[in-house]
N, CA, C and O atoms as a Maestro MAE file, in Angstrom:
{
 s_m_m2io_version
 :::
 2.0.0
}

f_m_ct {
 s_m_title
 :::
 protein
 m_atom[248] {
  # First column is atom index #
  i_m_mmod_type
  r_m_x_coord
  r_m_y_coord
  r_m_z_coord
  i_m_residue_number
  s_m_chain_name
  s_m_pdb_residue_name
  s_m_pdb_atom_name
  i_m_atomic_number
  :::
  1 25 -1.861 13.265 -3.257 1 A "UNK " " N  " 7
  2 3 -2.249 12.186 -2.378 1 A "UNK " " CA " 6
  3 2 -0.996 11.674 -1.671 1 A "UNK " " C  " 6
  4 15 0.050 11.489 -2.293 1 A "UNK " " O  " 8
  5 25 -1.122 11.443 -0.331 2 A "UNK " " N  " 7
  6 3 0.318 10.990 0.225 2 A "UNK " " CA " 6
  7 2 -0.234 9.717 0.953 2 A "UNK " " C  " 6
  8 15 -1.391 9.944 1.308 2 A "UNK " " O  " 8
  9 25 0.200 8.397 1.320 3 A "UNK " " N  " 7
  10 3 0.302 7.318 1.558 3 A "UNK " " CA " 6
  11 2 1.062 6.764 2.659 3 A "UNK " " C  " 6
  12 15 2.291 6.729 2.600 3 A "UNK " " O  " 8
  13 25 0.421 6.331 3.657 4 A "UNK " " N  " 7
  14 3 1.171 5.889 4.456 4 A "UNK " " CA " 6
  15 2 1.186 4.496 5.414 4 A "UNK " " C  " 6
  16 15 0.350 4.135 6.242 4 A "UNK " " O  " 8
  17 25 2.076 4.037 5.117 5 A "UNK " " N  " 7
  18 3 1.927 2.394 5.551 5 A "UNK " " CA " 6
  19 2 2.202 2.522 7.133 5 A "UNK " " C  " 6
  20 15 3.271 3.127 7.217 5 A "UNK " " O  " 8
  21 25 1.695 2.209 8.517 6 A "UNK " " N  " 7
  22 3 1.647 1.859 9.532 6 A "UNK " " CA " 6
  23 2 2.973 0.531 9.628 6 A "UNK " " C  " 6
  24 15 2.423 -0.508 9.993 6 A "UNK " " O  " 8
  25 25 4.164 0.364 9.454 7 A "UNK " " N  " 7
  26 3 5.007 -0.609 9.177 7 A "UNK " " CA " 6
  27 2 5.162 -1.418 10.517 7 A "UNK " " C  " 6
  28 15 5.844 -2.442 10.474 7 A "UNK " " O  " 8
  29 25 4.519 -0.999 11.832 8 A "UNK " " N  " 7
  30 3 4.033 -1.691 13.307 8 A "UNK " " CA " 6
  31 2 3.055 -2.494 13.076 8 A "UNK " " C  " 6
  32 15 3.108 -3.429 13.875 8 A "UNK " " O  " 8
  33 25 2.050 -2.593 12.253 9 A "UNK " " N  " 7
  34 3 1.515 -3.237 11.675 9 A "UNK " " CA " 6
  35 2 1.169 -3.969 10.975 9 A "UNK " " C  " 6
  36 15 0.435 -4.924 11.227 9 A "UNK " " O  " 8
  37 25 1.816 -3.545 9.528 10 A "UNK " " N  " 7
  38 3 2.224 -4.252 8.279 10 A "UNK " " CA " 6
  39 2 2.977 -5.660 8.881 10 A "UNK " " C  " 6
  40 15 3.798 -5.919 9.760 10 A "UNK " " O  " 8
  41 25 2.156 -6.439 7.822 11 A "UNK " " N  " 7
  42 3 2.823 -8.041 8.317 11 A "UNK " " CA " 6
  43 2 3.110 -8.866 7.121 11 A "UNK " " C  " 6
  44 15 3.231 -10.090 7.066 11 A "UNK " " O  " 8
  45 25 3.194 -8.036 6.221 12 A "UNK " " N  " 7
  46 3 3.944 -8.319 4.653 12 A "UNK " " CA " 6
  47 2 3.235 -9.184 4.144 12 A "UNK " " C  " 6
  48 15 3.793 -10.122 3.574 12 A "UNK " " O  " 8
  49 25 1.826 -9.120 4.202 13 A "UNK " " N  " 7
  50 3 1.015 -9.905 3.552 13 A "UNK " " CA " 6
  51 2 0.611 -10.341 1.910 13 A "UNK " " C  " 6
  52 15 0.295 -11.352 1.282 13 A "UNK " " O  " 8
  53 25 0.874 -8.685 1.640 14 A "UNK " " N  " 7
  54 3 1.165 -8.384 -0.013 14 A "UNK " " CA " 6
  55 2 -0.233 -8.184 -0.526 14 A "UNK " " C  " 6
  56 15 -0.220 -8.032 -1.748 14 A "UNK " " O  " 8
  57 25 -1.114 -8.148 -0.139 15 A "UNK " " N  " 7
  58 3 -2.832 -7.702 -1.026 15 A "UNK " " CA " 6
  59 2 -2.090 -6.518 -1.703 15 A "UNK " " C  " 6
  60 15 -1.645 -6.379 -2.842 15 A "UNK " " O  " 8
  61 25 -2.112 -5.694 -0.582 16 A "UNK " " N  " 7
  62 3 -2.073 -4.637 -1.201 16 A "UNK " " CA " 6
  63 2 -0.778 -4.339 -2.966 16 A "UNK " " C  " 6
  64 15 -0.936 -3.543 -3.891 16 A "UNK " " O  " 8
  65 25 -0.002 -5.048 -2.809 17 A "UNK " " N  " 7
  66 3 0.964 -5.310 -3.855 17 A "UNK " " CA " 6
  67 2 -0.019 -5.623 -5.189 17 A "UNK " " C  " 6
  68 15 -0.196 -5.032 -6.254 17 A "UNK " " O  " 8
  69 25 -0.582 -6.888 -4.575 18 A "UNK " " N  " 7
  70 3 -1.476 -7.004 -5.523 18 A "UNK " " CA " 6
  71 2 -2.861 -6.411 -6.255 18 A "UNK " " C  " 6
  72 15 -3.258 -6.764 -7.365 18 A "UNK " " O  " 8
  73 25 -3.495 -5.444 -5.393 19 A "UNK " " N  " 7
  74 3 -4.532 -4.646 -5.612 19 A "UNK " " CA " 6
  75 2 -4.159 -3.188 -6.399 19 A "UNK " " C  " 6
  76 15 -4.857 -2.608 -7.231 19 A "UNK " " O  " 8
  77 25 -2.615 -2.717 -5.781 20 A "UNK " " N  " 7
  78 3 -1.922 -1.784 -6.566 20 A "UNK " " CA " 6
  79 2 -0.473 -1.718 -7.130 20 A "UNK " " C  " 6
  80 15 0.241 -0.726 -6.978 20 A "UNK " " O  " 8
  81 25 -0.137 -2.702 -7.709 21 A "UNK " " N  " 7
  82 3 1.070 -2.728 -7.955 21 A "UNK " " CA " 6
  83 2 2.474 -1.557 -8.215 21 A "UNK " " C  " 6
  84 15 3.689 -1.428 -8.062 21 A "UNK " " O  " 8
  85 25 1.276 -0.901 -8.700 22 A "UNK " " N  " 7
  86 3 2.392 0.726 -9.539 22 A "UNK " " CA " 6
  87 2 2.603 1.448 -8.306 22 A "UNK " " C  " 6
  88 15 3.242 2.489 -8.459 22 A "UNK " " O  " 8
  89 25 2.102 1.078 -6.671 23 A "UNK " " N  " 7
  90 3 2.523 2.032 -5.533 23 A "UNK " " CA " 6
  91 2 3.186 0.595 -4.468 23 A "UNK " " C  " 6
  92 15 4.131 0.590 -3.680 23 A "UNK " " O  " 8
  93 25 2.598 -0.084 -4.713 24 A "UNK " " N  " 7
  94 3 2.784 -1.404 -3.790 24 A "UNK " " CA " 6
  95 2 3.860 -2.438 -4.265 24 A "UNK " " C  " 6
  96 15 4.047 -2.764 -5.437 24 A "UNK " " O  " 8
  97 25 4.313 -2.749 -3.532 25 A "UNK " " N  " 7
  98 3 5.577 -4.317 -4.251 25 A "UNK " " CA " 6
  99 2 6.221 -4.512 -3.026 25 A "UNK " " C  " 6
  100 15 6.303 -3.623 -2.178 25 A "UNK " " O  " 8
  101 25 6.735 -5.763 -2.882 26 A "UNK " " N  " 7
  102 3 7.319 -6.307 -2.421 26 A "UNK " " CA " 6
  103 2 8.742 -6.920 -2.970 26 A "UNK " " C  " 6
  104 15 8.965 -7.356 -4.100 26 A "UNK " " O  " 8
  105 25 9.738 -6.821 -1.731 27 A "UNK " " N  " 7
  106 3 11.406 -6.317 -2.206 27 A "UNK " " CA " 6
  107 2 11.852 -7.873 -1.926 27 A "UNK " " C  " 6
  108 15 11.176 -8.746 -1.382 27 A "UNK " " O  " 8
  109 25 13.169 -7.969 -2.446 28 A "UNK " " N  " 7
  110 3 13.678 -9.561 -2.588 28 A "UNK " " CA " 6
  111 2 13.769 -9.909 -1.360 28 A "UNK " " C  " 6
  112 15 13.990 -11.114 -1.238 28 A "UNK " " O  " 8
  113 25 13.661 -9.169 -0.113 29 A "UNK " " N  " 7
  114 3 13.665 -10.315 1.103 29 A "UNK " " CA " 6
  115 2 11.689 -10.059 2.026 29 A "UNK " " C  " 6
  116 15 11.422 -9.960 3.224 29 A "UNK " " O  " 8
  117 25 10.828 -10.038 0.909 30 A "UNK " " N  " 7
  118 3 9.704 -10.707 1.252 30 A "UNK " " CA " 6
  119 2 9.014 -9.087 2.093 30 A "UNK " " C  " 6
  120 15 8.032 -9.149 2.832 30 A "UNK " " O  " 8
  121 25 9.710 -7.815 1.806 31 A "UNK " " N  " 7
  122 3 9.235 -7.384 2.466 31 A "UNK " " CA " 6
  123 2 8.682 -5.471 1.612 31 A "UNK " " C  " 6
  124 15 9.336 -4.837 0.785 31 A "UNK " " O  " 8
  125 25 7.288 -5.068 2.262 32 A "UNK " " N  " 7
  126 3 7.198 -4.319 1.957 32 A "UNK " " CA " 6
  127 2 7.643 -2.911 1.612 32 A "UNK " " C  " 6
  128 15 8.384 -2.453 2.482 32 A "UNK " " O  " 8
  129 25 7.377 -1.973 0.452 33 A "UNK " " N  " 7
  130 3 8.173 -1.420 -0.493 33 A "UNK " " CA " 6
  131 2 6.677 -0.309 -0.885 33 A "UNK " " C  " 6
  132 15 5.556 -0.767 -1.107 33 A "UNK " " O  " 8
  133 25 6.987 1.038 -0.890 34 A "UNK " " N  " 7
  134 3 5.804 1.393 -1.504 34 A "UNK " " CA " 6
  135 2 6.074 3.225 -1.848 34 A "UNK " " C  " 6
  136 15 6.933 3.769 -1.154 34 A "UNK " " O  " 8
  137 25 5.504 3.887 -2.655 35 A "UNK " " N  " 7
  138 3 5.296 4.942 -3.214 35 A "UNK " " CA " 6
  139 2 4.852 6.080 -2.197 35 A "UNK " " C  " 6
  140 15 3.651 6.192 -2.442 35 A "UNK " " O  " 8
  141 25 4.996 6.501 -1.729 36 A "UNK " " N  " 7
  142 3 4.575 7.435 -0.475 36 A "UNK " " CA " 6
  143 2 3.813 8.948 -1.429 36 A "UNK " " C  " 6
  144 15 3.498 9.945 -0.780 36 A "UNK " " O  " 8
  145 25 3.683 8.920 -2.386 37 A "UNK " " N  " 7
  146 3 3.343 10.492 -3.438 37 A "UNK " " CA " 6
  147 2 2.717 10.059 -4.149 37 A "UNK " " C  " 6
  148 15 2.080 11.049 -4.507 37 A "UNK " " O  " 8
  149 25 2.294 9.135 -4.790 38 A "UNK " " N  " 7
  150 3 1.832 8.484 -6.072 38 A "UNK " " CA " 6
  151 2 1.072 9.648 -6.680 38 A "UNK " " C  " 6
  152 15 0.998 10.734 -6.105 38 A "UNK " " O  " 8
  153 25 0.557 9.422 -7.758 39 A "UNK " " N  " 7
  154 3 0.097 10.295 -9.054 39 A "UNK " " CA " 6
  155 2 -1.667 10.193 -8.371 39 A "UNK " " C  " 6
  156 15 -1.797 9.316 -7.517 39 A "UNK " " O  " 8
  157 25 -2.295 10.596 -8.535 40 A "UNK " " N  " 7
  158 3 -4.255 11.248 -7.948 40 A "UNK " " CA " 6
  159 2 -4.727 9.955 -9.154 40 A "UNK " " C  " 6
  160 15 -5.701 9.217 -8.999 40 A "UNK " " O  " 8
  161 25 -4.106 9.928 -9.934 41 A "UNK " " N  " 7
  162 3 -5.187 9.094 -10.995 41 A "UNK " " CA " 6
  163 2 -4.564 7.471 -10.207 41 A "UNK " " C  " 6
  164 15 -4.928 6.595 -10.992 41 A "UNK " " O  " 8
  165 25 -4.086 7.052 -9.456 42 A "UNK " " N  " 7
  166 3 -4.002 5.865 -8.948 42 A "UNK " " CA " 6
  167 2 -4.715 5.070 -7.911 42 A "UNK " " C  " 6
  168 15 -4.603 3.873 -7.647 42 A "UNK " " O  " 8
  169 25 -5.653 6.205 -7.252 43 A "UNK " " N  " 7
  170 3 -6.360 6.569 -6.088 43 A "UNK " " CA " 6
  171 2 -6.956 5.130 -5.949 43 A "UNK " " C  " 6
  172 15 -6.476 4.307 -5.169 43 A "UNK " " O  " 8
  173 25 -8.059 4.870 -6.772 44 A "UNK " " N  " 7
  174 3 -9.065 3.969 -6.726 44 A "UNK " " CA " 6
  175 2 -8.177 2.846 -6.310 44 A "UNK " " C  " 6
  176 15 -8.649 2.047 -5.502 44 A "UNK " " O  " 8
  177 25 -6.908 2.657 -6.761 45 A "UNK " " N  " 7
  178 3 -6.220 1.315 -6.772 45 A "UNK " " CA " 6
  179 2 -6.377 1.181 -5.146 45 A "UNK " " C  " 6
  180 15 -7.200 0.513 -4.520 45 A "UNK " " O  " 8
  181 25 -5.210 2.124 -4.608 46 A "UNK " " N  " 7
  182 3 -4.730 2.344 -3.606 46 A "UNK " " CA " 6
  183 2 -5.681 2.767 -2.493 46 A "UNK " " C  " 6
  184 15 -5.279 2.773 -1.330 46 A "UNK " " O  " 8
  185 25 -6.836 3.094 -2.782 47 A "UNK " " N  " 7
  186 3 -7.873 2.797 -1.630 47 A "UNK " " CA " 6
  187 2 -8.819 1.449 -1.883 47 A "UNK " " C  " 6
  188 15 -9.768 1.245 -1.125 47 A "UNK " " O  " 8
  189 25 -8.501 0.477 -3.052 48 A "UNK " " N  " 7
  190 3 -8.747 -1.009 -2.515 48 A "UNK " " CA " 6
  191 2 -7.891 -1.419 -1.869 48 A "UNK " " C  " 6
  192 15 -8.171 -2.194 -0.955 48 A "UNK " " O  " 8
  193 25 -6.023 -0.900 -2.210 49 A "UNK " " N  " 7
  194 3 -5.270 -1.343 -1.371 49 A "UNK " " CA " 6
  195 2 -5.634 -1.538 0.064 49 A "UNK " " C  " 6
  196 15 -5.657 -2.604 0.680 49 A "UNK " " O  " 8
  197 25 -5.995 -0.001 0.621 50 A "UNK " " N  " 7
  198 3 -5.951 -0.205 1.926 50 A "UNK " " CA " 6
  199 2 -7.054 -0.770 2.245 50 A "UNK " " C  " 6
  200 15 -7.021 -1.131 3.422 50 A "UNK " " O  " 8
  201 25 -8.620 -1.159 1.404 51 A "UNK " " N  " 7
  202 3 -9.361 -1.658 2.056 51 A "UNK " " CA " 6
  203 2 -9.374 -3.464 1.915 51 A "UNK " " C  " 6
  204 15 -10.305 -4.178 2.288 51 A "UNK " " O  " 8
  205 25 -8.326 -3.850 1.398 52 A "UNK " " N  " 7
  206 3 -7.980 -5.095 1.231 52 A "UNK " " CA " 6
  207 2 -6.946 -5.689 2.532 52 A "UNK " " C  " 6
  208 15 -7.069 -6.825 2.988 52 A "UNK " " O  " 8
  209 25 -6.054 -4.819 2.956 53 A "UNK " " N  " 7
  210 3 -5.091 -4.754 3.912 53 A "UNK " " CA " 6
  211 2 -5.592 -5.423 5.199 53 A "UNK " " C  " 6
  212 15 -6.050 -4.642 6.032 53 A "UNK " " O  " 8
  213 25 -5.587 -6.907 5.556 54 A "UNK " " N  " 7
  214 3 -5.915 -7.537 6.665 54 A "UNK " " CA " 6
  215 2 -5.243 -7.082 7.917 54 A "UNK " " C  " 6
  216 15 -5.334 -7.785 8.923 54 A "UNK " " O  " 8
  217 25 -4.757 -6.265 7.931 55 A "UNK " " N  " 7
  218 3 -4.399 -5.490 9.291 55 A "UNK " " CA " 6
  219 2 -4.603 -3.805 9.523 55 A "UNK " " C  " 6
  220 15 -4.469 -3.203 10.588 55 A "UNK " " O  " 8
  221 25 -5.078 -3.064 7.790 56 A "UNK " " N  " 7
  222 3 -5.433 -2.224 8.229 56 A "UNK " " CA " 6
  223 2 -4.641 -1.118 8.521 56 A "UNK " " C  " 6
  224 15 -4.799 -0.121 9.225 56 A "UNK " " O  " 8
  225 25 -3.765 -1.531 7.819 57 A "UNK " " N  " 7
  226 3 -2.119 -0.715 8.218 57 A "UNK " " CA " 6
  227 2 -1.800 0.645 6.920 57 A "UNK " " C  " 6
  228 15 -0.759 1.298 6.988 57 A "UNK " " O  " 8
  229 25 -2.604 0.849 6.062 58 A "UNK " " N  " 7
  230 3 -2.829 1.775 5.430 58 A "UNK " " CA " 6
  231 2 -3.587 2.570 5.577 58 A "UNK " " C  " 6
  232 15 -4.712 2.476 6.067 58 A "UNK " " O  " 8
  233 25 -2.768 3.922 4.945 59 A "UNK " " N  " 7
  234 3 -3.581 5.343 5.233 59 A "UNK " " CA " 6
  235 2 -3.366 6.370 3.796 59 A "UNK " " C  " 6
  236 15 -2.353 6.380 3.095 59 A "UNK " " O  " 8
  237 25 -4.347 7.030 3.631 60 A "UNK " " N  " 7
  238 3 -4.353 8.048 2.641 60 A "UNK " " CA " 6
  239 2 -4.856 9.529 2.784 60 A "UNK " " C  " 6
  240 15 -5.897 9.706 3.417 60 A "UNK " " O  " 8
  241 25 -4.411 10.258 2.417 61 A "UNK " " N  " 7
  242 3 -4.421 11.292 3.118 61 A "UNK " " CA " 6
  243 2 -4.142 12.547 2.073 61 A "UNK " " C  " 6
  244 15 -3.011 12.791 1.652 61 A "UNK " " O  " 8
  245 25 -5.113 13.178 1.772 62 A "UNK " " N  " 7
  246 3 -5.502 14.237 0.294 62 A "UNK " " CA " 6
  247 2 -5.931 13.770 -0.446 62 A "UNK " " C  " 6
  248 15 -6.230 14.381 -1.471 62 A "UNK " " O  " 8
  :::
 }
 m_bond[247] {
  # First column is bond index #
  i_m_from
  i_m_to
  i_m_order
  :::
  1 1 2 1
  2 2 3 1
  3 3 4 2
  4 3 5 1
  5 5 6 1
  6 6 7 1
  7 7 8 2
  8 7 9 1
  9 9 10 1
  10 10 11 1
  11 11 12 2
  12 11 13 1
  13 13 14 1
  14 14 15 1
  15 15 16 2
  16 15 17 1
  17 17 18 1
  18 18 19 1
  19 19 20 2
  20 19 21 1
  21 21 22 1
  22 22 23 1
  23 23 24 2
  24 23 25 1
  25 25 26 1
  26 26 27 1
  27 27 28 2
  28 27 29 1
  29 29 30 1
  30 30 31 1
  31 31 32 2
  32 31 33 1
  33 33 34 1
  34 34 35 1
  35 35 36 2
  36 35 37 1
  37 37 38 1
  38 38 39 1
  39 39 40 2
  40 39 41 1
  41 41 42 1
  42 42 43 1
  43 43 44 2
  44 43 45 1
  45 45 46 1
  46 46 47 1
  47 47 48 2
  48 47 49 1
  49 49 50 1
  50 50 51 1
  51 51 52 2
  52 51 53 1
  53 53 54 1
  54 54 55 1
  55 55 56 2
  56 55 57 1
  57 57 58 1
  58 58 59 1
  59 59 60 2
  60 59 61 1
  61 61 62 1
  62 62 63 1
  63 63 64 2
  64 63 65 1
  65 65 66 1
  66 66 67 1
  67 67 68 2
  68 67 69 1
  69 69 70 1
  70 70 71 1
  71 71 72 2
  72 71 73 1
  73 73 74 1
  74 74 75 1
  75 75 76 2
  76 75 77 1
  77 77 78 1
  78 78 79 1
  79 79 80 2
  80 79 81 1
  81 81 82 1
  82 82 83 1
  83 83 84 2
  84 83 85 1
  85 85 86 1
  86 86 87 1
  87 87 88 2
  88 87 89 1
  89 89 90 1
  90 90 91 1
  91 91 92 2
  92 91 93 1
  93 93 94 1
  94 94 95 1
  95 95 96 2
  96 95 97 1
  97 97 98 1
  98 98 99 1
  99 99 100 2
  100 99 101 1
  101 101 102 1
  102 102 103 1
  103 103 104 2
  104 103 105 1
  105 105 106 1
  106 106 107 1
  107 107 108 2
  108 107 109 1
  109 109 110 1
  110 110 111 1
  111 111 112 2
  112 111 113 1
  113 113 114 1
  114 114 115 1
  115 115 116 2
  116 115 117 1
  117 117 118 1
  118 118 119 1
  119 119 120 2
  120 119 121 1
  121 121 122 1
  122 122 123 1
  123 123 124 2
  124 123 125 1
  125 125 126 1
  126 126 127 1
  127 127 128 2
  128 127 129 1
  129 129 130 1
  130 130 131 1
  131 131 132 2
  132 131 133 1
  133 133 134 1
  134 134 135 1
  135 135 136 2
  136 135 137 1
  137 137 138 1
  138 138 139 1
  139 139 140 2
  140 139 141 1
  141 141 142 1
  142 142 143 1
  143 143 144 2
  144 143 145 1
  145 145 146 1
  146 146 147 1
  147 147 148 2
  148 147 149 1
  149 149 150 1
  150 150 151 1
  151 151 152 2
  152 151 153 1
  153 153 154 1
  154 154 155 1
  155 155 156 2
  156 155 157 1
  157 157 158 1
  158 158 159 1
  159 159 160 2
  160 159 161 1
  161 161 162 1
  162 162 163 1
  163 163 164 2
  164 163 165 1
  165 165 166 1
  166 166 167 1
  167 167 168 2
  168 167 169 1
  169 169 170 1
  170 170 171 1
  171 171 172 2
  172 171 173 1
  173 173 174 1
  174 174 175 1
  175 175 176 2
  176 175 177 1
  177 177 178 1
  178 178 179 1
  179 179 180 2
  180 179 181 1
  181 181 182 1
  182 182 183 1
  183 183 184 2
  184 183 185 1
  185 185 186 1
  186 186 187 1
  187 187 188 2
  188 187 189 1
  189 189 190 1
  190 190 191 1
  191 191 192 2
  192 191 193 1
  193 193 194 1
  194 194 195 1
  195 195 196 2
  196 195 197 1
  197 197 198 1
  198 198 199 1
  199 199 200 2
  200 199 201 1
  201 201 202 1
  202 202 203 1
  203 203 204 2
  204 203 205 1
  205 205 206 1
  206 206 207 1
  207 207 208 2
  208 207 209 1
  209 209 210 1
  210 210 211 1
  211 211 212 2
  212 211 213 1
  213 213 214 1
  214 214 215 1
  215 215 216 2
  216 215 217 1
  217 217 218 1
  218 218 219 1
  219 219 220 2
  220 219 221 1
  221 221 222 1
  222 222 223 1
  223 223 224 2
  224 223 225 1
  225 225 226 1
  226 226 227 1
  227 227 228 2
  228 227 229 1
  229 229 230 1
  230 230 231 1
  231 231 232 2
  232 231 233 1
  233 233 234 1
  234 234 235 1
  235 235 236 2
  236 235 237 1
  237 237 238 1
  238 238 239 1
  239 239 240 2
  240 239 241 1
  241 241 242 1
  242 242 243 1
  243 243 244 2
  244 243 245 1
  245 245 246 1
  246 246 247 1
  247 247 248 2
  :::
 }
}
């Protein structure tokens, strides 16, 4: 599974941090941080991620 944040978009809102933490986080100056490969068994997280994402700025892809 490969992951990809739209960062033209991204407006460091953090759901997604919070919906998947083990691919998602946010770095000491407030700004997004994320796993681009993650492991297949994380999936479910990371597609609430992106369907939580108020801008929509996530993508998944395999």
């Amino acid at each position: 599974m490969k992951v990809t944040v739209d960062m033209s978009l991204c407006q460091d809102h953090g759901q997604c941090a919070i919906a998947s933490p083990a691919v998602f986080r946010m770095d000491d100056e407030g700004r997004l941080v994320y796993e681009g490969e993650p492991d297949a068994s994380l999936r479910d997280e990371v597609e609430e991620a992106a369907d939580v994402c108020p801008v929509q700025a996530i993508f998944i892809d395999g």
